[in-house]
C-alpha positions as YAML, in Angstrom:
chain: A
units: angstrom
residues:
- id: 1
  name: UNK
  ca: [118.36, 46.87, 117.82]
- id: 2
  name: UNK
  ca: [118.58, 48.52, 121.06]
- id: 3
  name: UNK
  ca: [121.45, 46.52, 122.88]
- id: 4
  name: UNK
  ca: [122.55, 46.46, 126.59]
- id: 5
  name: UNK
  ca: [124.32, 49.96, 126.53]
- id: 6
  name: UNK
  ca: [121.39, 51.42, 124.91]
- id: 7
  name: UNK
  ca: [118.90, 50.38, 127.59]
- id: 8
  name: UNK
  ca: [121.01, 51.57, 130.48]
- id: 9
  name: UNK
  ca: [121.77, 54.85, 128.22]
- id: 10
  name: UNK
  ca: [117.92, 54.95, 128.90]
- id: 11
  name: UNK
  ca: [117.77, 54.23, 132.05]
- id: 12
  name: UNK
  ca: [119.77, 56.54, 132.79]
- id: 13
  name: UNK
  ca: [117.95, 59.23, 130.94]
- id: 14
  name: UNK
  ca: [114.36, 58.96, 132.02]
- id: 15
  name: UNK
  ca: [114.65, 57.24, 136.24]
- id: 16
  name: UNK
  ca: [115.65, 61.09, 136.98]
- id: 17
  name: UNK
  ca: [112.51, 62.31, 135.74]
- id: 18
  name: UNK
  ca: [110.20, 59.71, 136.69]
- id: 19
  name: UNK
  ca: [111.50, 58.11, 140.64]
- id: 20
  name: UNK
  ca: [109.07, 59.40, 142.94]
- id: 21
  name: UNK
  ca: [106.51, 60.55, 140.66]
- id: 22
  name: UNK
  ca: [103.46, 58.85, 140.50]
- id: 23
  name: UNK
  ca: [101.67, 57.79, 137.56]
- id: 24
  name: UNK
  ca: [98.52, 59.83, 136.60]
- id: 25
  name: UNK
  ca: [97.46, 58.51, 133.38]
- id: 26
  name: UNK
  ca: [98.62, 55.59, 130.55]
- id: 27
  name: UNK
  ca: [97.34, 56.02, 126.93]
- id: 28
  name: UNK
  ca: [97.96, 53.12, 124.94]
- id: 29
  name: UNK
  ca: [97.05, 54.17, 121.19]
- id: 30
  name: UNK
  ca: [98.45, 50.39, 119.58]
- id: 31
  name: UNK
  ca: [97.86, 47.53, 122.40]
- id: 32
  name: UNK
  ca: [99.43, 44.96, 119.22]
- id: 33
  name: UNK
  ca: [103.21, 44.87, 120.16]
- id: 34
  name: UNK
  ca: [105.20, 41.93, 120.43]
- id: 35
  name: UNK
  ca: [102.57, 41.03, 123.47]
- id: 36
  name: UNK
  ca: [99.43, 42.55, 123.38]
- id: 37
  name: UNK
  ca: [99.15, 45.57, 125.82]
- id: 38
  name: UNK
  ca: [96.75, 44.44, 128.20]
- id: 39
  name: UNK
  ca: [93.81, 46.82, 129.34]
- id: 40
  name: UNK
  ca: [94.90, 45.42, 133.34]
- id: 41
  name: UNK
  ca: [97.76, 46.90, 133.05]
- id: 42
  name: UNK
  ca: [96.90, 50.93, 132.62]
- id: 43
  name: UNK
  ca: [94.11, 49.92, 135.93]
- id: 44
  name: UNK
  ca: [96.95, 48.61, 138.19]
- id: 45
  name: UNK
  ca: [99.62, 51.15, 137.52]
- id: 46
  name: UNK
  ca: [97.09, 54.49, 137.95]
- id: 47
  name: UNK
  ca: [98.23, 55.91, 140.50]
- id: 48
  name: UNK
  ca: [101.05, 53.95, 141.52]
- id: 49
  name: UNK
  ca: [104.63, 56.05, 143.11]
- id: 50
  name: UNK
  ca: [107.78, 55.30, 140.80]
- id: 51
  name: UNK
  ca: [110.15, 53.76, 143.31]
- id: 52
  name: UNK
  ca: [112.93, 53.36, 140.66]
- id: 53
  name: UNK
  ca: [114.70, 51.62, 137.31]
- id: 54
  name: UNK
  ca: [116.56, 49.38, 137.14]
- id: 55
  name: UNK
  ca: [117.91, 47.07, 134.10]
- id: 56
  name: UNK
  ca: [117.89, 43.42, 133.75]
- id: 57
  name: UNK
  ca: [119.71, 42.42, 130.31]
- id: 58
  name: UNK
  ca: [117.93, 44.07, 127.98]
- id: 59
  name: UNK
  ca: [114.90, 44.88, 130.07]
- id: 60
  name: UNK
  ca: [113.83, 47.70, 131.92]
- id: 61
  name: UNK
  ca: [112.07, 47.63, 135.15]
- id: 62
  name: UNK
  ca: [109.92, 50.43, 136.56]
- id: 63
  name: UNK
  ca: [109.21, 49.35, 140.22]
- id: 64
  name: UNK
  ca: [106.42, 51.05, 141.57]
- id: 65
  name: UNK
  ca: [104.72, 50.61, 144.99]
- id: 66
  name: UNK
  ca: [101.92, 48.27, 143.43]
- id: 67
  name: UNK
  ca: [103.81, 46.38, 140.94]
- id: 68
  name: UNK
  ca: [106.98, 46.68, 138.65]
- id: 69
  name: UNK
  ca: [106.34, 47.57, 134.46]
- id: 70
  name: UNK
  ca: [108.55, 45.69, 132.24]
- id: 71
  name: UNK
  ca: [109.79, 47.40, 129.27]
- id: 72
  name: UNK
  ca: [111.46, 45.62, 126.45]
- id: 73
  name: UNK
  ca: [112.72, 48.29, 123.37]
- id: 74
  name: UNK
  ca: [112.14, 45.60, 120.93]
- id: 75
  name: UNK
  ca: [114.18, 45.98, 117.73]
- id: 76
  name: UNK
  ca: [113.27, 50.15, 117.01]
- id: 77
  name: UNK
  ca: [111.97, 50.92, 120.58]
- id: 78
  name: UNK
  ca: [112.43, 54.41, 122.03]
- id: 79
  name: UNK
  ca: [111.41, 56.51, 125.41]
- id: 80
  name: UNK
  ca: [111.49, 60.02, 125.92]
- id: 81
  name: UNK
  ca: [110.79, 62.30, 128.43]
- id: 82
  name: UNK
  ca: [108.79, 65.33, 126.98]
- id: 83
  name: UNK
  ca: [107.56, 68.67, 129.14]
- id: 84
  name: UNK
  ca: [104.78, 68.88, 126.72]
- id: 85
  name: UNK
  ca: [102.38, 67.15, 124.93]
- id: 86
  name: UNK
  ca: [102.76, 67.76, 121.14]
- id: 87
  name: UNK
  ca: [100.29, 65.59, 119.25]
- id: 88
  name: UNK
  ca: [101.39, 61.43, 118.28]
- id: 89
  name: UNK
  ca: [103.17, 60.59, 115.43]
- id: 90
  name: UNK
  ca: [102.22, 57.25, 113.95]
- id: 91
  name: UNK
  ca: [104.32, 55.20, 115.40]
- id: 92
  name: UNK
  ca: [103.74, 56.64, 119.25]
- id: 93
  name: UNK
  ca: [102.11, 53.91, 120.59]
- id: 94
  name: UNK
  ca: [101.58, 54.61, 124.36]
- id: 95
  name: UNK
  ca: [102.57, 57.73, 126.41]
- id: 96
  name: UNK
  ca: [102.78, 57.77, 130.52]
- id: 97
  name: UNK
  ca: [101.60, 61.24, 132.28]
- id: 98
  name: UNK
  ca: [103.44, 61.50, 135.42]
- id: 99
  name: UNK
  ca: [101.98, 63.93, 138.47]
- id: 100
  name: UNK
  ca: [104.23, 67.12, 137.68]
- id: 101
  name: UNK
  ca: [102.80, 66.71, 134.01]
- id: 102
  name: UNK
  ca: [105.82, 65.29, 132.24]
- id: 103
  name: UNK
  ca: [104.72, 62.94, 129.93]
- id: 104
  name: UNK
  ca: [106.81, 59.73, 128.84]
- id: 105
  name: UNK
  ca: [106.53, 58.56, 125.44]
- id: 106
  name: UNK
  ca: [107.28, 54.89, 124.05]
- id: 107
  name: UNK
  ca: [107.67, 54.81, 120.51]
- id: 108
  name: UNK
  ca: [108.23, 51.69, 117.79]
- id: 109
  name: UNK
  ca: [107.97, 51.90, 114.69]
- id: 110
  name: UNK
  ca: [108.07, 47.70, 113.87]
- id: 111
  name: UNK
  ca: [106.32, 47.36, 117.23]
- id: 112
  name: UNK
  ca: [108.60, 44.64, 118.60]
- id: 113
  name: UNK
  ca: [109.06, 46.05, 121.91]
- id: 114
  name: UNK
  ca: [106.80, 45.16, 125.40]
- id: 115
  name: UNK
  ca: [104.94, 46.62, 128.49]
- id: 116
  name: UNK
  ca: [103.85, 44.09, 130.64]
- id: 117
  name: UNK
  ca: [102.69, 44.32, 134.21]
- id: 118
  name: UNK
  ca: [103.65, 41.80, 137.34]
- id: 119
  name: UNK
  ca: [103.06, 42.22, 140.78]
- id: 120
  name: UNK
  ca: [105.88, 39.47, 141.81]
- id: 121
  name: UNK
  ca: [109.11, 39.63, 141.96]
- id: 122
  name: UNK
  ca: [110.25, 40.59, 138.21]
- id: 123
  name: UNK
  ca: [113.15, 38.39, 138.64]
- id: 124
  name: UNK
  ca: [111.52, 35.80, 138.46]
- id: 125
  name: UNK
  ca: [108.92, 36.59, 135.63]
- id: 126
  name: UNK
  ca: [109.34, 33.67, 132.67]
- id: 127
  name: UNK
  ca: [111.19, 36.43, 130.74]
- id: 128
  name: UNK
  ca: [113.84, 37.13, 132.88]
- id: 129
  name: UNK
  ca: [114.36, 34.17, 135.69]
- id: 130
  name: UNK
  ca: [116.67, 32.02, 133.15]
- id: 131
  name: UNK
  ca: [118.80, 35.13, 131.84]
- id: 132
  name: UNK
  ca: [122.77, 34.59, 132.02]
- id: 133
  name: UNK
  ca: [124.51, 36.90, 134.54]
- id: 134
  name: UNK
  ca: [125.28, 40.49, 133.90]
- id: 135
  name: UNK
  ca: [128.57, 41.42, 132.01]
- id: 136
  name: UNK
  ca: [129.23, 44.45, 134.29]
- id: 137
  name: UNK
  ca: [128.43, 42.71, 137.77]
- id: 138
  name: UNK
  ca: [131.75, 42.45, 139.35]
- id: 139
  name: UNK
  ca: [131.23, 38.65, 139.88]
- id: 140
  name: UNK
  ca: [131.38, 38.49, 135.76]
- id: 141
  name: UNK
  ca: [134.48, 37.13, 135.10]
- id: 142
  name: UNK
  ca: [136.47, 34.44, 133.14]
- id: 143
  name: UNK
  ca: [135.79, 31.73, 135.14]
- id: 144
  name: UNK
  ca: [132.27, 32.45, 134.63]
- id: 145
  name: UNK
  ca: [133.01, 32.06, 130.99]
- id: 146
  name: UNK
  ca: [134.94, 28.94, 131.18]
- id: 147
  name: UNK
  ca: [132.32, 27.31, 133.07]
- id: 148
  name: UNK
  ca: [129.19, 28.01, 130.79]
- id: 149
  name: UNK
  ca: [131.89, 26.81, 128.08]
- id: 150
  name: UNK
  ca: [132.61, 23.27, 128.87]
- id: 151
  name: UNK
  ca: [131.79, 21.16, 126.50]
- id: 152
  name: UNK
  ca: [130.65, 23.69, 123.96]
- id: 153
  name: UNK
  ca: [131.36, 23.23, 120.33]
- id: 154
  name: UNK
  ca: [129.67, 26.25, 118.82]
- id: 155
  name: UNK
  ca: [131.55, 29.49, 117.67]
- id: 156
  name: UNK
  ca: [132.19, 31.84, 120.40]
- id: 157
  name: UNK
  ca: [130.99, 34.74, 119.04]
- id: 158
  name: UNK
  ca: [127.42, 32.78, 118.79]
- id: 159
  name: UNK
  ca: [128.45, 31.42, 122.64]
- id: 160
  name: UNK
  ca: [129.15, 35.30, 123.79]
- id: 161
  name: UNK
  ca: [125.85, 36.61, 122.18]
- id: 162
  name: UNK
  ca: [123.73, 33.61, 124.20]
- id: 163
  name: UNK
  ca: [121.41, 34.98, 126.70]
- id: 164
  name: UNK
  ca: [122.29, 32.15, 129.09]
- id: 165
  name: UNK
  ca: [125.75, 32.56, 128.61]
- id: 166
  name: UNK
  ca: [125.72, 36.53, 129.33]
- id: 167
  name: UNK
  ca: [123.42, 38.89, 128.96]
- id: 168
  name: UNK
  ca: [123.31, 42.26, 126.57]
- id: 169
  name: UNK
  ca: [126.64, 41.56, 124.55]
- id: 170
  name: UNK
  ca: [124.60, 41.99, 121.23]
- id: 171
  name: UNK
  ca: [126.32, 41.88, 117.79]
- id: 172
  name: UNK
  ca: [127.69, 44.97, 117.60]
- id: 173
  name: UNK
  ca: [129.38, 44.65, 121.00]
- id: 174
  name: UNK
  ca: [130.57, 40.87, 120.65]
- id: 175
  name: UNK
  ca: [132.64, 41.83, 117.63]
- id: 176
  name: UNK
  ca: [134.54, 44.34, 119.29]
- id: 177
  name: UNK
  ca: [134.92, 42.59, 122.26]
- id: 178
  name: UNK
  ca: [136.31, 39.53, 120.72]
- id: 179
  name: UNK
  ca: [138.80, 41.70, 118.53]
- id: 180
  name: UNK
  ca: [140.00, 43.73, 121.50]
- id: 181
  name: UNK
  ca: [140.70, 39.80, 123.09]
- id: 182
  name: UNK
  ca: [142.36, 38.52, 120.21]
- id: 183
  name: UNK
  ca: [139.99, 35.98, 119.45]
- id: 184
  name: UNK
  ca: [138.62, 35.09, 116.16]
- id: 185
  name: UNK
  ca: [134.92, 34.55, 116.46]
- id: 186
  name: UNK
  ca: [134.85, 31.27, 114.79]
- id: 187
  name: UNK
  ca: [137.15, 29.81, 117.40]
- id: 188
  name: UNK
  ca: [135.14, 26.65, 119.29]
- id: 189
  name: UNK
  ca: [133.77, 27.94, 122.69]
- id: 190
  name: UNK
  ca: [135.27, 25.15, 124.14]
- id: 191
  name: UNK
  ca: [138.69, 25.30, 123.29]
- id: 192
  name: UNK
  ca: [139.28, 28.53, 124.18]
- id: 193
  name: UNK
  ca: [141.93, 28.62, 127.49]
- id: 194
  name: UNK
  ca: [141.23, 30.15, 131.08]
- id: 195
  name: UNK
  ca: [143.86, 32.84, 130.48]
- id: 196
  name: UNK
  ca: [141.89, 33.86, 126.94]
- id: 197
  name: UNK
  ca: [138.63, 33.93, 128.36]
- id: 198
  name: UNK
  ca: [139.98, 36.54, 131.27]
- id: 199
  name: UNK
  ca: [141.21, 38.60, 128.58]
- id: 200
  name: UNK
  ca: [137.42, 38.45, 126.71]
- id: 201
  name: UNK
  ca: [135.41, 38.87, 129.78]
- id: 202
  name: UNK
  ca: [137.48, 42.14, 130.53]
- id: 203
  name: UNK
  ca: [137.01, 43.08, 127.22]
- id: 204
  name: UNK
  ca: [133.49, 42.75, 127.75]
- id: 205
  name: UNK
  ca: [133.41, 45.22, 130.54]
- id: 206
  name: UNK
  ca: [135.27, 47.58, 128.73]
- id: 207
  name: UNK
  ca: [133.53, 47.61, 125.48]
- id: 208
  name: UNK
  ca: [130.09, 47.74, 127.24]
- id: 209
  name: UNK
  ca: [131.32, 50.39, 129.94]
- id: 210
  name: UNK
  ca: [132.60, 53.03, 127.17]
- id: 211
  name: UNK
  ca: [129.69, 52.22, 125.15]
- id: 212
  name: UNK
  ca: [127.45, 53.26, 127.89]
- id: 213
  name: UNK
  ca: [129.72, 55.97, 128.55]
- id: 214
  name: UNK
  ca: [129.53, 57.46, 125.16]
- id: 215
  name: UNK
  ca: [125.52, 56.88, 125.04]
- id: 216
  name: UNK
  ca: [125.19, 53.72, 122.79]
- id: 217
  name: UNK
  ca: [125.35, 53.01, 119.09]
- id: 218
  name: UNK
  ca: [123.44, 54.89, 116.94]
- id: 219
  name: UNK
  ca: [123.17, 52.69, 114.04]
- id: 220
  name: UNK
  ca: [119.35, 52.97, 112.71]
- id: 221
  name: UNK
  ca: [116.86, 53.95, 114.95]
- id: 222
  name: UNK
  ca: [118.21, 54.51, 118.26]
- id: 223
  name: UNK
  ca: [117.98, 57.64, 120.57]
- id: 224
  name: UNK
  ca: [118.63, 57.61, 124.53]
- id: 225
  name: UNK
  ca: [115.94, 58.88, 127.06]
- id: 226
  name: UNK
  ca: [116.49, 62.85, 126.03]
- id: 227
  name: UNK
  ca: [116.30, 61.91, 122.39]
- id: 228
  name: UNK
  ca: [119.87, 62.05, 121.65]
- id: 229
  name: UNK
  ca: [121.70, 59.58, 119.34]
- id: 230
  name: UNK
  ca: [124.54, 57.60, 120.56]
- id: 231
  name: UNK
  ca: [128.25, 58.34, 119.36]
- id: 232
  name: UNK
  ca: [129.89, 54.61, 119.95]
- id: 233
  name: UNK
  ca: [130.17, 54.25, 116.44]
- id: 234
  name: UNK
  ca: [132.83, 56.73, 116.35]
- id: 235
  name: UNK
  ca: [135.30, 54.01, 118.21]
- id: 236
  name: UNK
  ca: [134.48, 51.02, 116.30]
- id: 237
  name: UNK
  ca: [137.40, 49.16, 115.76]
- id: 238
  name: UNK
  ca: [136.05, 46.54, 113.15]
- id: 239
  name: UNK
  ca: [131.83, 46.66, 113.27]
- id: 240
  name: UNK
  ca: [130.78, 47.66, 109.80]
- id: 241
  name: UNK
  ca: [134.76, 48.00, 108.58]
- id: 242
  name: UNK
  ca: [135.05, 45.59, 106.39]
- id: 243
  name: UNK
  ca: [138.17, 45.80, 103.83]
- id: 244
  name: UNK
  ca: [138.89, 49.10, 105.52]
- id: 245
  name: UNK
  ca: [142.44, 48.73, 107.69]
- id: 246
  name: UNK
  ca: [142.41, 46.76, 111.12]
- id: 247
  name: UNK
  ca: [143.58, 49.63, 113.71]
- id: 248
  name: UNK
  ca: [146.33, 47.36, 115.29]
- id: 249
  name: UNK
  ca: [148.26, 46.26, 112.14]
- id: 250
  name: UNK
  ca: [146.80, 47.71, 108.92]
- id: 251
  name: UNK
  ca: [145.63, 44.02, 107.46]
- id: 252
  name: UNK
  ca: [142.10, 44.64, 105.72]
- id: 253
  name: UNK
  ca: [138.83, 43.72, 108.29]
- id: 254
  name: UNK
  ca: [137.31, 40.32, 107.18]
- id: 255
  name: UNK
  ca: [133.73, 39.52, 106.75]
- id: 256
  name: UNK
  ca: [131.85, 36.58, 107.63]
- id: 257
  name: UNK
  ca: [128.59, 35.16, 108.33]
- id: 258
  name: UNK
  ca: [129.08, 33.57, 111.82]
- id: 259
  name: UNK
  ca: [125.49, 32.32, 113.46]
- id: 260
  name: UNK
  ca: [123.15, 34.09, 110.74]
- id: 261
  name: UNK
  ca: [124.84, 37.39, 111.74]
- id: 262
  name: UNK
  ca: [127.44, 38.98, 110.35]
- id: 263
  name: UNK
  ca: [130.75, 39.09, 111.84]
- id: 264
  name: UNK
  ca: [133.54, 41.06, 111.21]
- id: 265
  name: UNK
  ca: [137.77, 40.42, 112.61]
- id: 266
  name: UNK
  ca: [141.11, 40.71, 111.39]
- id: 267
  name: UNK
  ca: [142.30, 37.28, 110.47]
- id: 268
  name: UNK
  ca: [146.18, 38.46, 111.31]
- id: 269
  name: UNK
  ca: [145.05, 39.71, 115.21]
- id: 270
  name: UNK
  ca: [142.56, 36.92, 116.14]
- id: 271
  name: UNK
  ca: [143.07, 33.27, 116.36]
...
């Protein structure tokens, strides 16, 4: 599932090609995604000037002079920028001509992704007004960690991936954040001290920021905006490493279901 780096490895890719063009034409081919593709939306954003994109969490928004499209990626979800138009494959489910001719193309194959249209502030749209702050705002910090975790009994790791909590540390990016901390991810939320939770929001950062800078994780499905995967995996401390050794002292990386999701730590580094 496309996670925060992903999306802003996409944003990335297709706001150069796309701010200050204006929309020409939308063909939706499948309306049924995880919220029906509404016919309103191709009428309002005809003709409508790209101002720019932007991220929210996982969310992309493409603010135009009229209104602003929201984009989710869903679990498969994909946009590329093509010069051309070479015919749909099955699972291309809506393509946006721009005014120079380049043609942006969503595509999903389990169709678990979004377009939806709002003419208000997007911040404040039911899908995004109650998100948690964002990890790589320089106001993230700790404290902001030890506040949402007062009182909290559940697992960390589950606490960390909460959209209230923080937004965009996925799976993926919670396990290696937590092992780069030093905290196991079974450890109660709130029992964790001040000092430990400056170490994890830092860890955070750092995780997400060389993520981005390496274009995402590449996993299953995903491709940034120009259609190339993402190399992350390649520094994967403990993700998907399970038995093989942990890269700080050699002890084999542990497996556990933590939260329905699988979690994976070295029981001699993190307490």
């Amino acid at each position: 599932m496309p996670e925060l780096p992903e999306v802003e490895t996409t944003r990335r890719g297709i706001e150069p090609f796309l701010a200050g063009r204006s929309i020409q034409k939308l063909v939706v081919r499948q309306p049924a995604l995880r919220w029906p593709v509404t016919p309103e939306l191709a009428r309002r954003a005809i003709n409508s000037r790209i101002l720019n994109i932007s991220r929210r969490g996982k969310y992309l928004l493409v603010r135009t002079e009229t209104g602003t499209l929201i984009i989710h990626l869903g679990m498969s979800g994909s946009l590329r920028c093509l010069d051309s138009a070479p015919p749909p494959g099955k699972h291309d489910h809506i393509d946006m001509r721009l005014d120079n001719g380049t043609l942006l193309r969503y595509t999903d194959p389990r169709r678990f992704g979004a377009w939806l249209w709002t003419e208000d502030d997007p911040l404040k749209h039911p899908l995004l007004r109650d998100l948690g702050p964002e990890p790589l705002a320089t106001t993230f910090d700790g404290s902001t960690l030890v506040r949402a975790a007062q009182r909290r009994r559940l697992a960390v790791k589950s606490f960390l991936m909460d959209s209230h909590t923080v937004v965009g540390v996925g799976n993926i990016y919670a396990n290696e954040a937590l092992f780069m901390a030093a905290i196991h991810p079974q450890r109660s939320a709130g029992r964790i001290g001040a000092s430990r939770y400056d170490r994890l929001a830092e860890a955070v950062k750092s995780v997400l920021t060389d993520a981005i800078r390496q274009g995402g994780t590449t996993l299953r499905d995903f491709s940034g905006g120009d259609g190339k995967p993402g190399y992350f995996r390649q520094s994967l401390h403990v993700y998907g490493r399970t038995g093989q050794p942990c890269p700080s002292c050699a002890a084999p990386i542990c497996e556990k279901r933590v939260g329905q999701r699988s979690s994976f730590y070295c029981k001699s580094c993190q307490r």
